[in-house]
Backbone bond lengths (Angstrom), bond angles and torsions (degrees), N, CA, C in turn:
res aa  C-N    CA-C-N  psi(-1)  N-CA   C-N-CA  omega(-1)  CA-C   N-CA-C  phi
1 X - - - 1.477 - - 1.532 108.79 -
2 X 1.692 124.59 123.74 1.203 123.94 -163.93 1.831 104.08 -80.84
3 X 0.959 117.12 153.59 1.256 119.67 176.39 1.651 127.84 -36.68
4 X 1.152 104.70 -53.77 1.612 123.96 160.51 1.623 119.06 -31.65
5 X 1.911 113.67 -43.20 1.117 104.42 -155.18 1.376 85.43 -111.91
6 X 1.383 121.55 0.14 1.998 111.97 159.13 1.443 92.03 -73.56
7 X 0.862 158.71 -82.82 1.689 152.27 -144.17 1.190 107.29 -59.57
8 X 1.472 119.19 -18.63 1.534 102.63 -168.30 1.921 93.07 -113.46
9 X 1.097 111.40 14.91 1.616 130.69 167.94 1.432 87.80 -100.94
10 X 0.749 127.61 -57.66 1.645 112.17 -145.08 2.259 88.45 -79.55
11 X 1.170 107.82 -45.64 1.911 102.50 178.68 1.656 109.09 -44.00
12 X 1.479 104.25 -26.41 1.751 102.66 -146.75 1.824 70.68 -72.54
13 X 1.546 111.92 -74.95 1.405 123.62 -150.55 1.614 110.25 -55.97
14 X 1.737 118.89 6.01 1.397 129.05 167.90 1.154 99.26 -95.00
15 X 1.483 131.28 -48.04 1.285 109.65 -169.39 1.944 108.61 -82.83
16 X 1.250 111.21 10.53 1.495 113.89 168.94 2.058 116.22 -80.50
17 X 1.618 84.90 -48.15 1.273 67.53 -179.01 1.478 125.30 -81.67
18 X 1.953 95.03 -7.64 2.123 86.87 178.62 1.443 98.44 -59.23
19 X 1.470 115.93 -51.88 1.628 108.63 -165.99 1.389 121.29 -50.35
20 X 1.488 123.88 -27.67 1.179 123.84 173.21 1.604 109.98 -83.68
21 X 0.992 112.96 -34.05 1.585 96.78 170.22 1.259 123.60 -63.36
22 X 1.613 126.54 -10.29 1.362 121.86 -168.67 1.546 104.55 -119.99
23 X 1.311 115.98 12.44 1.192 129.93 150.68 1.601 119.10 -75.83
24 X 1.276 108.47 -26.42 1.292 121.95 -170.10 2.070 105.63 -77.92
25 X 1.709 105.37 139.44 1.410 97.96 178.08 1.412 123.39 -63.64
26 X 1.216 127.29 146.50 1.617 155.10 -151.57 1.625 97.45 22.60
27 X 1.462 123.64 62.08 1.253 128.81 149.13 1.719 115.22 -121.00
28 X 1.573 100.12 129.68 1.785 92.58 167.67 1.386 111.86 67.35
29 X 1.106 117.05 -127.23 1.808 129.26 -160.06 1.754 103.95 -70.25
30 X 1.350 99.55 -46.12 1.859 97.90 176.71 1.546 102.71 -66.49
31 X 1.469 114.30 -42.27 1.971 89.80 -175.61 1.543 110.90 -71.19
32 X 1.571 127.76 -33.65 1.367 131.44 -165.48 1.531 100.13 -75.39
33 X 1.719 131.36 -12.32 1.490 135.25 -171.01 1.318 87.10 -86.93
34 X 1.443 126.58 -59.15 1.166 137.16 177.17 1.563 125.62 -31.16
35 X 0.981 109.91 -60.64 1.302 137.76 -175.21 1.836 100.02 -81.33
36 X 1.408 124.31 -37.18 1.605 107.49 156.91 1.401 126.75 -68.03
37 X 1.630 119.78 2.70 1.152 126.60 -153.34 1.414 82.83 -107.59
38 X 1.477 140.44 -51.80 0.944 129.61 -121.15 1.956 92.03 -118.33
39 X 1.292 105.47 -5.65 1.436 129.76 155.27 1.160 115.77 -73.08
40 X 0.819 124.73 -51.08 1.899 126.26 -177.09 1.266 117.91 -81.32
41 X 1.728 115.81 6.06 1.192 115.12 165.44 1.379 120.07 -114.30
42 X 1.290 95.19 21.17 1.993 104.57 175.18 1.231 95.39 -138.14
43 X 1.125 93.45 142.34 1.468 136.03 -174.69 1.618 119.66 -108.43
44 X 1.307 101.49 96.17 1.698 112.47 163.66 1.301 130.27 -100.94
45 X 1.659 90.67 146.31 1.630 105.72 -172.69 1.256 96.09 -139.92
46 X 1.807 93.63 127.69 1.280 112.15 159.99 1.578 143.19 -88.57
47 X 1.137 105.04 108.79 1.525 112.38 -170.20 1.831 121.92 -97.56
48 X 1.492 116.29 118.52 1.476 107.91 -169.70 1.694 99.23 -145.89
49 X 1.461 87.80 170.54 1.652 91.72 -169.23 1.104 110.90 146.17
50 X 1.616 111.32 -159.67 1.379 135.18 174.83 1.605 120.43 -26.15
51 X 1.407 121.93 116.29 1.783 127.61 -170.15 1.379 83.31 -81.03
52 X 1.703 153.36 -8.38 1.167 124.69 146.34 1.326 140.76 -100.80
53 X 1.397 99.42 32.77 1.525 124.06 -179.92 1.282 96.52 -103.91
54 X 1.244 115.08 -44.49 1.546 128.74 -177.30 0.962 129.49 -32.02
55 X 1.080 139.59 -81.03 1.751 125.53 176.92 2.048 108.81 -59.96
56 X 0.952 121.08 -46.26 1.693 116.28 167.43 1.594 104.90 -48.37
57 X 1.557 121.10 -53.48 1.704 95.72 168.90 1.083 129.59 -49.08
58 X 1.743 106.50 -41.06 1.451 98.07 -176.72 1.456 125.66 -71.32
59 X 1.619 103.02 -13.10 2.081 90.48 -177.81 1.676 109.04 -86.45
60 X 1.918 94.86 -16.28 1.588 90.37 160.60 1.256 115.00 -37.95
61 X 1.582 101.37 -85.78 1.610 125.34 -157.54 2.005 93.25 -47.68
62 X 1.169 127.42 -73.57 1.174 114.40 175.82 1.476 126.11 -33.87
63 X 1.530 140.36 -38.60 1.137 128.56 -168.21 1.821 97.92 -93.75
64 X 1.326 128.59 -38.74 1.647 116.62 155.40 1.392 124.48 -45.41
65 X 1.239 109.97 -27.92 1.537 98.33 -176.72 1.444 107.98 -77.76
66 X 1.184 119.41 -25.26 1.444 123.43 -178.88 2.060 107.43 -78.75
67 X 1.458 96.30 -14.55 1.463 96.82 159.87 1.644 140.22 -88.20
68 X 1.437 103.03 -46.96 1.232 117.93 161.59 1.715 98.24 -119.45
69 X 0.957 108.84 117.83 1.848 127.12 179.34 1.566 112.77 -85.68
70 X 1.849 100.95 -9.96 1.659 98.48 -176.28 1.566 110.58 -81.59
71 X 1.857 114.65 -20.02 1.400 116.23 -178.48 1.740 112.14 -101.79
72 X 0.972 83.77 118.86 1.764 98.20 156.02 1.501 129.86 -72.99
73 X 0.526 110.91 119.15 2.021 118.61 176.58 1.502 105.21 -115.66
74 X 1.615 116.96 116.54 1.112 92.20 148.81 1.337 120.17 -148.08
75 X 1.164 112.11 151.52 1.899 120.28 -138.65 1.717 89.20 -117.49
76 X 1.764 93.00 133.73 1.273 100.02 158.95 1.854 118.66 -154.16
77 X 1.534 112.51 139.73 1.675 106.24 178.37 1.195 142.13 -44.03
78 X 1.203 104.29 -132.90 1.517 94.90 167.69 1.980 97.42 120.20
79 X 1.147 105.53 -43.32 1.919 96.43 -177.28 2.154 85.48 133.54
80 X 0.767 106.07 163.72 1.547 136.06 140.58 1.255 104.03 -40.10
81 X 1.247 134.19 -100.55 1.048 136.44 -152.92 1.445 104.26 -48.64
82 X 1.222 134.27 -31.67 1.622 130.70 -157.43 1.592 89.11 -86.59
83 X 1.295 118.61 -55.55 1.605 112.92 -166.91 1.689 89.50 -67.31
84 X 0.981 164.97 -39.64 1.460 142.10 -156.45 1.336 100.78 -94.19
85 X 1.416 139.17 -13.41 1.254 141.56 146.08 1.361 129.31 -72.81
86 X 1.465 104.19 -21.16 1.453 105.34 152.39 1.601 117.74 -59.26
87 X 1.534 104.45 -56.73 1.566 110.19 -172.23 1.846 113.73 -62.67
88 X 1.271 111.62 -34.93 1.284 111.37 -168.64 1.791 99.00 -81.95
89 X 1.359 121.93 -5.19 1.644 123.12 177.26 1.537 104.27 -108.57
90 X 1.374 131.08 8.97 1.393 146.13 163.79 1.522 104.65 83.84
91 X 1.197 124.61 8.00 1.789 128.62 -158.66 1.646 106.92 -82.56
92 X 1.745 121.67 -11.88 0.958 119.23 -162.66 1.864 107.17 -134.22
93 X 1.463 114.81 157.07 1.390 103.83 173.38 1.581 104.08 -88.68
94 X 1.163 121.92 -45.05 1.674 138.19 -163.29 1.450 100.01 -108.29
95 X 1.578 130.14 143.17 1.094 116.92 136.57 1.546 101.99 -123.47
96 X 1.448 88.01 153.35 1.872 104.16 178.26 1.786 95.43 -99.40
97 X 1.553 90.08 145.28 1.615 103.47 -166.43 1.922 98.28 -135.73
98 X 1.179 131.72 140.05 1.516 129.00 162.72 1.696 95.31 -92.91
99 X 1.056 135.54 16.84 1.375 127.58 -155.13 1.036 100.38 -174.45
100 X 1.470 122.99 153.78 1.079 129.94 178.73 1.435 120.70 -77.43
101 X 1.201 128.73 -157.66 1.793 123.14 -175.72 1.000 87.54 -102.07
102 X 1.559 103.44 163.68 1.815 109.62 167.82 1.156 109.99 -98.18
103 X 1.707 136.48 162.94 1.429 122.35 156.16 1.369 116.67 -56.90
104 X 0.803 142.34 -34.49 1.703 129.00 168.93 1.550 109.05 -46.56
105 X 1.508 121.58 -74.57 0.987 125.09 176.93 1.525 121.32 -25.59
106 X 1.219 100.69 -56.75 1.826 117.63 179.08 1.572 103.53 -56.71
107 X 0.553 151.42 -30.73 1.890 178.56 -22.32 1.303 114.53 157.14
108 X 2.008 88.55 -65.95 1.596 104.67 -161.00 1.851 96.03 -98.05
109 X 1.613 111.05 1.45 1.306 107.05 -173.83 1.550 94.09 -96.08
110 X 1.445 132.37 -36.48 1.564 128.62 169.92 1.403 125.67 -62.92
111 X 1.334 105.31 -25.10 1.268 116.56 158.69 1.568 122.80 -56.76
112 X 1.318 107.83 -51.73 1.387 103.85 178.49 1.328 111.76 -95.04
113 X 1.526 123.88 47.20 1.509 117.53 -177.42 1.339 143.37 71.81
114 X 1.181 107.73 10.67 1.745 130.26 -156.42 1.304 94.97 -135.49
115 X 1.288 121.44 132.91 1.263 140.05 178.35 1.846 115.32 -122.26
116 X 1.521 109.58 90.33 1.584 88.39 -167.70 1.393 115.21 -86.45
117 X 1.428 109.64 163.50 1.660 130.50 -143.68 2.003 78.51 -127.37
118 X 1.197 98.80 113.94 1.577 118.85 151.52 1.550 134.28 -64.69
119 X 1.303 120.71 145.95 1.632 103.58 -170.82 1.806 87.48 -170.85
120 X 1.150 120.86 119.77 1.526 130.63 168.59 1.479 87.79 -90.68
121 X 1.517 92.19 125.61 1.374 108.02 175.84 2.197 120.60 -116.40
122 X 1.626 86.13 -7.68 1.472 84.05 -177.93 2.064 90.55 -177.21
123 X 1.207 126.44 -177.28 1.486 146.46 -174.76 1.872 107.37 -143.56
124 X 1.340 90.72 115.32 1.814 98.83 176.97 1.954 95.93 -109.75
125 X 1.324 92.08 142.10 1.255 100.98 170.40 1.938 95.67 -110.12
126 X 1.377 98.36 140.47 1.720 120.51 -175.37 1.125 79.46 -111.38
127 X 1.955 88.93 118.21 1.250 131.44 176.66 1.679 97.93 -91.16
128 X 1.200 120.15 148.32 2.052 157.26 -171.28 1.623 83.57 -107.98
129 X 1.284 136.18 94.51 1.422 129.22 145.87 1.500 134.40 -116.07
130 X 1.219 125.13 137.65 1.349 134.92 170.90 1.656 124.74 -134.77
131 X 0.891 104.23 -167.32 1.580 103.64 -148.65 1.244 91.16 -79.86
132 X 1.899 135.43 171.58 1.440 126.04 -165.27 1.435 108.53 -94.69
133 X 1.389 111.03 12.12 1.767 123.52 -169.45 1.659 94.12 -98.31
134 X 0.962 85.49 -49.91 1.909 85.80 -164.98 1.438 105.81 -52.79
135 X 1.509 105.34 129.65 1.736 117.95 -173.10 1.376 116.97 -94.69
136 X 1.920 104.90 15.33 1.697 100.18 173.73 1.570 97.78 -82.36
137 X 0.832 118.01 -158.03 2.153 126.15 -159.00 1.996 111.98 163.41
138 X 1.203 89.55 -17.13 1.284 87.15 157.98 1.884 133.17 -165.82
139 X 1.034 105.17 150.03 1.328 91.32 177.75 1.586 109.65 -163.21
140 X 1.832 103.42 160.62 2.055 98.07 -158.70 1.587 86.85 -102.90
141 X 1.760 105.42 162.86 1.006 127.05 144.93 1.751 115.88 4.06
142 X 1.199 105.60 -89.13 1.674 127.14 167.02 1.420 114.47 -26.88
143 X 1.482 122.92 -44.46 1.033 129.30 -160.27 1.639 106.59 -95.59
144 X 1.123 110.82 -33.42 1.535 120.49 174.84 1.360 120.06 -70.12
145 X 1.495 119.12 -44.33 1.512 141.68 136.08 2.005 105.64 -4.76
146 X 1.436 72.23 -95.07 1.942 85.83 -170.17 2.022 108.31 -58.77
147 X 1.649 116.44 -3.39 1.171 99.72 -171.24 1.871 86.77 -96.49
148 X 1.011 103.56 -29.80 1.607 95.16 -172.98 1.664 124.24 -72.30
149 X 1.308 100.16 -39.68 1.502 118.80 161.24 1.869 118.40 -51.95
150 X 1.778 119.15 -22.61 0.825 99.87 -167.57 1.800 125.42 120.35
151 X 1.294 74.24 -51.37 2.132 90.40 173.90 0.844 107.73 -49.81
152 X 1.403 144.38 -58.21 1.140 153.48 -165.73 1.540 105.90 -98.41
153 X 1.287 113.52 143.66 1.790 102.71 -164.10 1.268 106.96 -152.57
154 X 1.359 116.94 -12.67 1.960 128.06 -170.76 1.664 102.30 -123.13
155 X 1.196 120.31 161.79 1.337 119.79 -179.25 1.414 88.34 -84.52
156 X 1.296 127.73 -62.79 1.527 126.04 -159.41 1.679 105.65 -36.91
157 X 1.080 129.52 -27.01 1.259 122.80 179.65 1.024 105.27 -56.17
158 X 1.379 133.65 -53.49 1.871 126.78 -155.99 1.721 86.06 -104.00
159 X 1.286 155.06 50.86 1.117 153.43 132.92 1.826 102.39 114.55
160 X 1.057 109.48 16.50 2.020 115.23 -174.62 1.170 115.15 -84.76
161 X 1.391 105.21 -163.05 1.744 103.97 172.41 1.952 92.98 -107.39
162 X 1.378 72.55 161.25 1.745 113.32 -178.27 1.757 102.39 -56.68
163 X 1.616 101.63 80.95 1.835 107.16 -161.79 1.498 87.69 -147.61
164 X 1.258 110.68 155.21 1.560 113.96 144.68 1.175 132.80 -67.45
165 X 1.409 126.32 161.17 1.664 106.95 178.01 1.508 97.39 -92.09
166 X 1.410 110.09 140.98 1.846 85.37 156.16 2.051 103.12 -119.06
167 X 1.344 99.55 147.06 1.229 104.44 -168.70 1.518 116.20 -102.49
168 X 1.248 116.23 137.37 1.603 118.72 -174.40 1.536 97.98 -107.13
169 X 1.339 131.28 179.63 1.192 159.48 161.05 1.352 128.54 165.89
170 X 1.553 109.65 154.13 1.319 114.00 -178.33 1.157 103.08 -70.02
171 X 1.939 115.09 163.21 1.226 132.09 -159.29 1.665 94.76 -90.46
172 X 1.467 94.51 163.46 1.843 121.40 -164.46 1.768 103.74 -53.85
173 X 1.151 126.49 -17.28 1.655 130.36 -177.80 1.525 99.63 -116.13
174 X 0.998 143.37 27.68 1.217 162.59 142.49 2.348 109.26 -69.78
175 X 1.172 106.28 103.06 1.103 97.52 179.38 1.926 114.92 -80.60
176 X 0.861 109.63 25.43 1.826 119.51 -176.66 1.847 87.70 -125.64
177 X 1.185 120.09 -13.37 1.636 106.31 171.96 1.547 88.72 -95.27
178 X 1.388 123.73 -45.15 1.566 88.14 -175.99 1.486 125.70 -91.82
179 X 1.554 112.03 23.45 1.547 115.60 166.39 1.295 92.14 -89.67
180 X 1.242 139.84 -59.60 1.603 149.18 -144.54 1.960 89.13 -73.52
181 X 1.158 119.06 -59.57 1.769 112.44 161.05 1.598 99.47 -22.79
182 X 1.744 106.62 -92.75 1.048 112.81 -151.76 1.631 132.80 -64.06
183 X 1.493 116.97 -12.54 1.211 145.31 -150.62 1.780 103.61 -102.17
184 X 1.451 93.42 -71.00 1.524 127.09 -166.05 1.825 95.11 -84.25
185 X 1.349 131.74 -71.33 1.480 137.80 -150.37 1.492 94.26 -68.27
186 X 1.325 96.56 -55.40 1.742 95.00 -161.00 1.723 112.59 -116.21
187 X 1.869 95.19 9.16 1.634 101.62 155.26 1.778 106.48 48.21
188 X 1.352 94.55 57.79 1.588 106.60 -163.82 1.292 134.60 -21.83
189 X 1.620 80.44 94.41 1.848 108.68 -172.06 1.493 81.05 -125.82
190 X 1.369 111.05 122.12 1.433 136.45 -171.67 1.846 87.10 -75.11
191 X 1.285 123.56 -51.28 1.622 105.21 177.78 1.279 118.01 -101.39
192 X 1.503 118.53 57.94 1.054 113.82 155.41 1.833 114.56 -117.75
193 X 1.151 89.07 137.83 1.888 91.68 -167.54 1.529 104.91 -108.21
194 X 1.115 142.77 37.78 1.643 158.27 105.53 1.443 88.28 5.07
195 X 1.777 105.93 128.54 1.404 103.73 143.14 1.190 111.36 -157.34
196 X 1.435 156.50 -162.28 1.549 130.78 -134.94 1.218 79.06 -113.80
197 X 1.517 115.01 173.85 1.232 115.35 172.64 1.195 136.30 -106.18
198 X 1.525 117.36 163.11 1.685 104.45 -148.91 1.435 118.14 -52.90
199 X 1.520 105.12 -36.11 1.737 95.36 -171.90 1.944 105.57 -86.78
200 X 1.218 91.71 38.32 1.675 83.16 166.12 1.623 110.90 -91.36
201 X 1.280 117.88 143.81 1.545 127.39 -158.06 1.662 97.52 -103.34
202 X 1.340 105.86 100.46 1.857 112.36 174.96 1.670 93.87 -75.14
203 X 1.385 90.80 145.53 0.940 131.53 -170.78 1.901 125.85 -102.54
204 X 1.342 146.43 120.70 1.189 120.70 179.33 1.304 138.48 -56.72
205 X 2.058 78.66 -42.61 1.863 78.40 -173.27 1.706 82.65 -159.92
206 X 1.307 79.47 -177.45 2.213 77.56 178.13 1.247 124.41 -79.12
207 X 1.318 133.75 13.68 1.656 144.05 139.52 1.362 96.17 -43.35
208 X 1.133 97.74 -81.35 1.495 108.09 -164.80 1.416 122.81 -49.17
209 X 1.377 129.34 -28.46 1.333 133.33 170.27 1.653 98.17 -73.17
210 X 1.668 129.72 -26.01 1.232 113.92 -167.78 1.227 95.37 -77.52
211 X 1.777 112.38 -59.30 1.460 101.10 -153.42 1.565 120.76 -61.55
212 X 1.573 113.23 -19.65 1.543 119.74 167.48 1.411 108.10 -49.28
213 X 1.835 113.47 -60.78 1.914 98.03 178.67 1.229 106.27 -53.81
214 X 1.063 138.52 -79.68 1.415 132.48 -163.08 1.633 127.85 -30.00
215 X 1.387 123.47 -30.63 1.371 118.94 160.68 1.784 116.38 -99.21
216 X 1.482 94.99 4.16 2.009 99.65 179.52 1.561 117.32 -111.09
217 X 1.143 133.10 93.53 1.232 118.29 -175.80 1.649 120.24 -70.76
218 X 1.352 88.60 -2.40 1.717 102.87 -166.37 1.255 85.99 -99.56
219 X 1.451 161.45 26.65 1.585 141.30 -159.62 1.732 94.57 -126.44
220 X 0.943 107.74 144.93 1.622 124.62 140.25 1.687 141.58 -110.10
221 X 1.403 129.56 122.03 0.589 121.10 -168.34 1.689 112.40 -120.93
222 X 1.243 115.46 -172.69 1.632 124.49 168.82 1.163 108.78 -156.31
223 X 1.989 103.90 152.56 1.588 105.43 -161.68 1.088 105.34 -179.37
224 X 1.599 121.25 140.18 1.537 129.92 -174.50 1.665 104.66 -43.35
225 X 1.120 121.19 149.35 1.552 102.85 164.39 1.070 146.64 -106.18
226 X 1.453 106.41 32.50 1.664 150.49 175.58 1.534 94.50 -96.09
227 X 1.284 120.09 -21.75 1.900 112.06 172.18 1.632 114.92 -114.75
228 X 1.496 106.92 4.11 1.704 100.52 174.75 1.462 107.88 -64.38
229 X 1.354 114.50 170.15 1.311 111.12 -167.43 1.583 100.33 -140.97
230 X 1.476 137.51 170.76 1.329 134.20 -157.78 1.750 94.34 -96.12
231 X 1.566 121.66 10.22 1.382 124.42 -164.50 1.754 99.89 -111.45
232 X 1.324 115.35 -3.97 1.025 132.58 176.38 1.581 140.68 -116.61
233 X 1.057 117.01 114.87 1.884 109.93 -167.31 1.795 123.22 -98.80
234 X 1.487 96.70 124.42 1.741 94.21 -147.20 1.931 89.74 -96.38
235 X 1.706 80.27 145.79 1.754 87.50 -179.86 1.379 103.20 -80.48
236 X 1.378 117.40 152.67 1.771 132.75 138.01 1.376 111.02 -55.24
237 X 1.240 104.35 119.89 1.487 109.58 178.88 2.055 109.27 -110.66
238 X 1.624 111.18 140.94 1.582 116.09 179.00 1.210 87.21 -108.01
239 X 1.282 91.31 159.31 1.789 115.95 168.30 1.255 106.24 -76.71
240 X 1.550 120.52 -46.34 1.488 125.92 -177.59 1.907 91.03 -139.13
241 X 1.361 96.39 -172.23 1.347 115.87 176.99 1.649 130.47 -59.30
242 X 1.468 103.72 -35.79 1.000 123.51 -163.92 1.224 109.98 -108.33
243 X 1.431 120.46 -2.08 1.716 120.93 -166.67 1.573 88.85 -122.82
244 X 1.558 100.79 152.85 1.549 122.87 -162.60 1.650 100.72 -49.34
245 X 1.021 102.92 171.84 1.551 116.26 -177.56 1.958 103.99 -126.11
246 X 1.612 99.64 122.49 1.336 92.78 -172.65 1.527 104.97 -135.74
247 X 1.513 107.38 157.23 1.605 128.67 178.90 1.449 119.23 -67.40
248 X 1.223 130.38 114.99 1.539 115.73 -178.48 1.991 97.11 -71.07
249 X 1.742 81.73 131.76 1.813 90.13 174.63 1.314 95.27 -150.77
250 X 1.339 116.74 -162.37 1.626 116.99 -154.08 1.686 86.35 -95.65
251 X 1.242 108.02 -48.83 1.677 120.54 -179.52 1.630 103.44 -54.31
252 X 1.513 142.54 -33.56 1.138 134.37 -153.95 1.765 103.33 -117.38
253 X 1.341 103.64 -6.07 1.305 123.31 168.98 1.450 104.02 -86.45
254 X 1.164 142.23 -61.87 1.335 158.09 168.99 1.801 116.84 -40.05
255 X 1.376 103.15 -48.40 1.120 107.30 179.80 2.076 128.24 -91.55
256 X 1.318 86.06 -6.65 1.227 89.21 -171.81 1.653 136.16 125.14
257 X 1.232 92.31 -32.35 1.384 114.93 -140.47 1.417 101.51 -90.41
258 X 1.639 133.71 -12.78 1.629 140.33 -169.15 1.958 88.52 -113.85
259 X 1.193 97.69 98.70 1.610 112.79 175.22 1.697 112.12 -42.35
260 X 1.627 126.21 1.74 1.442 94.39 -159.47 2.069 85.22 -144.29
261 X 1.494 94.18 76.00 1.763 94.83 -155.36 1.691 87.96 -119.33
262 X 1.073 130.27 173.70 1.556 137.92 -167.23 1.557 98.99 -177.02
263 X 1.660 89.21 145.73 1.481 106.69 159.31 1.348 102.85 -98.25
264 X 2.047 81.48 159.56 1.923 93.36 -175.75 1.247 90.14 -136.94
265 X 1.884 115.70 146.08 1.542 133.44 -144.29 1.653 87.18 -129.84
266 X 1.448 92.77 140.51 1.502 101.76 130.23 1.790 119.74 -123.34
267 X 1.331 125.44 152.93 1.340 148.23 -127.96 1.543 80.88 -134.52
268 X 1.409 118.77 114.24 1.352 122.64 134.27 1.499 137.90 -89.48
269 X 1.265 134.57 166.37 1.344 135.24 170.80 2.136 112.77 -97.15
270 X 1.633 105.11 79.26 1.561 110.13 -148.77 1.657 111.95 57.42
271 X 1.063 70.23 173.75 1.503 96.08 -163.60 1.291 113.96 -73.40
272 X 1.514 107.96 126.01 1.802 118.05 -146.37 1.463 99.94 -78.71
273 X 1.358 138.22 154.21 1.339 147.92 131.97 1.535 114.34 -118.88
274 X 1.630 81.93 175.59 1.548 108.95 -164.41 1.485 121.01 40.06
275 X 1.486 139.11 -119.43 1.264 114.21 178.74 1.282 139.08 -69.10
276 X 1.301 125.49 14.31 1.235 134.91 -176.67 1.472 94.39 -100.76
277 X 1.703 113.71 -65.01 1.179 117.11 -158.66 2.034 101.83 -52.87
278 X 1.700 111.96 -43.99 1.049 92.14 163.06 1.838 161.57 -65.56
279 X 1.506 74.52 -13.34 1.343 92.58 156.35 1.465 130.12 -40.75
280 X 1.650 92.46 -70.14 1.827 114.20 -152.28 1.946 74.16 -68.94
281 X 1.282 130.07 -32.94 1.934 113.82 -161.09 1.518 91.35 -61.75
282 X 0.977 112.10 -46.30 2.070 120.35 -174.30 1.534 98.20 -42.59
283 X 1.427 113.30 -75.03 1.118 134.69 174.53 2.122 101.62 -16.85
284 X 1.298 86.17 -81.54 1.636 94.91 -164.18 1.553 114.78 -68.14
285 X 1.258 114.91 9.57 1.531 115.44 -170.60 1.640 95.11 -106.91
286 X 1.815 103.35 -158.04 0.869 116.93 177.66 1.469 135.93 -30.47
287 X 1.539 96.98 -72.98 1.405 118.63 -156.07 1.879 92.50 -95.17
288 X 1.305 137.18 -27.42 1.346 114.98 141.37 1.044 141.59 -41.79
289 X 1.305 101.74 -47.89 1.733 117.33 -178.16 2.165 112.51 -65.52
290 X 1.906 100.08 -25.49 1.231 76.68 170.58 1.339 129.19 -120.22
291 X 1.887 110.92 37.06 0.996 121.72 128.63 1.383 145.33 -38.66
292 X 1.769 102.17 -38.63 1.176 118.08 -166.30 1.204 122.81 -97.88
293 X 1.538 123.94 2.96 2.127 156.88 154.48 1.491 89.98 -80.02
294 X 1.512 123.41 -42.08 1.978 110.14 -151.92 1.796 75.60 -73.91
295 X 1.454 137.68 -56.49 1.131 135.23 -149.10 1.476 113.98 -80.36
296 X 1.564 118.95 -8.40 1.273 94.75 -174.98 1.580 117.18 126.67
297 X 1.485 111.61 -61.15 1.066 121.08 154.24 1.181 126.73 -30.03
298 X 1.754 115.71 173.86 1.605 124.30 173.16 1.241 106.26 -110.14
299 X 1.618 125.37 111.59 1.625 119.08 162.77 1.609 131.97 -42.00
300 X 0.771 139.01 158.48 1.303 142.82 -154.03 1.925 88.31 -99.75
301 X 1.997 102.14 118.04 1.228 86.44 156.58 1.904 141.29 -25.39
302 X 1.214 124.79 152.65 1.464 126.61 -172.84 1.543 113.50 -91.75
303 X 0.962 120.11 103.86 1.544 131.04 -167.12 1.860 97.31 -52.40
């Protein structure tokens, strides 16, 4: 037997025994059939967006999965802007938003065939924080305005010590930088063109605004209040001068009464069914909603 036709003896009787091994139970083709079977009966949804949606999506997606175990969720940040550019480029099922859509956005999402579907899913009150030294405790609308813009530049102005301010904020795809712009800077006056000032230090995410207070006594910051931390001391904020000065809490978020409160969205691509649509009902009911007290957040008034 020439050399040639041992090698091509010895391939035949290899490819004999793979085939018989993958005939064999949970070997080869029966575990990989298996395993497509048991894939095609779960259902994933991708959820992205808002870094202060972020950890509340995730105890969502974690406490559903422990309900229905057939859906997968899995949620990741990125800012506002990235999850609604996810949704308007078709890459996502959910996007998480601190803010609402813009008309542009809405625009470039009809354009490409996608029609997004709105859904208030919870209320953050934007927390006034600074370091636990600093002896200001309160400050209005007005005053937060002119400190972010710049106008205001020393603590001693709003009642502090004789310091500079230094200013933090989340970065420009951050949808809580463009509520805190539109809300807080320019106290939403559609023509006012206020915008923070240059040496304000963006921020990634709310780590980063903490660990900055914590070594700055001179810093100010702002922040969902599901991410304040016990290392940080949150101002009373007025609407004006003359009107009470109040604590963002779940109760003062809820009721009205803490001037600097927002809804937070998730963004569909039309109007969701079957496991999505059941989702967002989980979401807005009960046992979503008191996810959203364990975290910090404001529950969604009770229909």
């Amino acid at each position: 037997m020439s050399e040639y036709e041992g090698v091509r003896r010895a391939g035949l009787w290899a490819l004999l025994i793979l085939l018989a091994l993958m005939m064999l139970p949970g070997c080869g083709g029966a575990s990989e059939a298996a395993a497509s079977e048991v894939a095609g009966t779960e259902r994933a949804i991708q959820n992205k967006g808002s870094d202060t949606l972020v950890n509340l999506a995730l105890a969502w997606a974690e406490r559903y999965r422990q309900i229905k175990p057939e859906i997968s969720i899995a949620v990741t940040g990125g800012g506002s802007g990235t999850g609604i550019a996810a949704l308007i480029n078709g890459t996502v099922d959910i996007a998480n938003a601190s803010r609402a859509m813009k008309e542009n956005e809405i625009e470039d999402a009809l354009q490409n065939g996608i029609e997004p579907v709105e859904f208030v899913v919870a209320i953050d009150a934007l927390a006034i924080i600074v370091h636990p030294d600093n002896p200001v405790s309160q400050l209005t609308i007005d005053q937060l305005a002119d400190i972010y813009t710049g106008r205001i530049t020393n603590w001693q102005e709003v009642g502090g010590n004789d310091a500079p301010i230094i200013l933090l904020s989340r970065e420009t795809n951050s949808g809580t930088h463009v509520y805190f712009l539109e809300e807080v800077i320019r106290q939403g006056n559609a023509d006012n063109e206020d915008i923070f000032a240059p040496q304000t230090l963006l921020m990634p995410s709310s780590v980063g605004i903490t660990s900055e207070l914590s070594r700055n006594v001179n810093a100010i910051g702002y922040d969902g209040l599901g991410y304040v931390t016990e290392h940080e001391k949150v101002i009373a904020v007025a609407e004006e001068a003359n009107a009470p000065y109040v604590l963002p809490t779940v109760e003062t978020g809820t009721d009205g009464t803490y001037p600097i409160a927002r809804n937070l969205y998730m963004y569909t691509a039309g109007a969701p069914s079957d496991a999505i649509a059941d989702y967002l009902n989980w979401i807005k009911g009960p046992e979503g909603q008191t996810i959203v007290a364990e975290l910090g957040f404001v529950p969604l008034p009770e229909e």
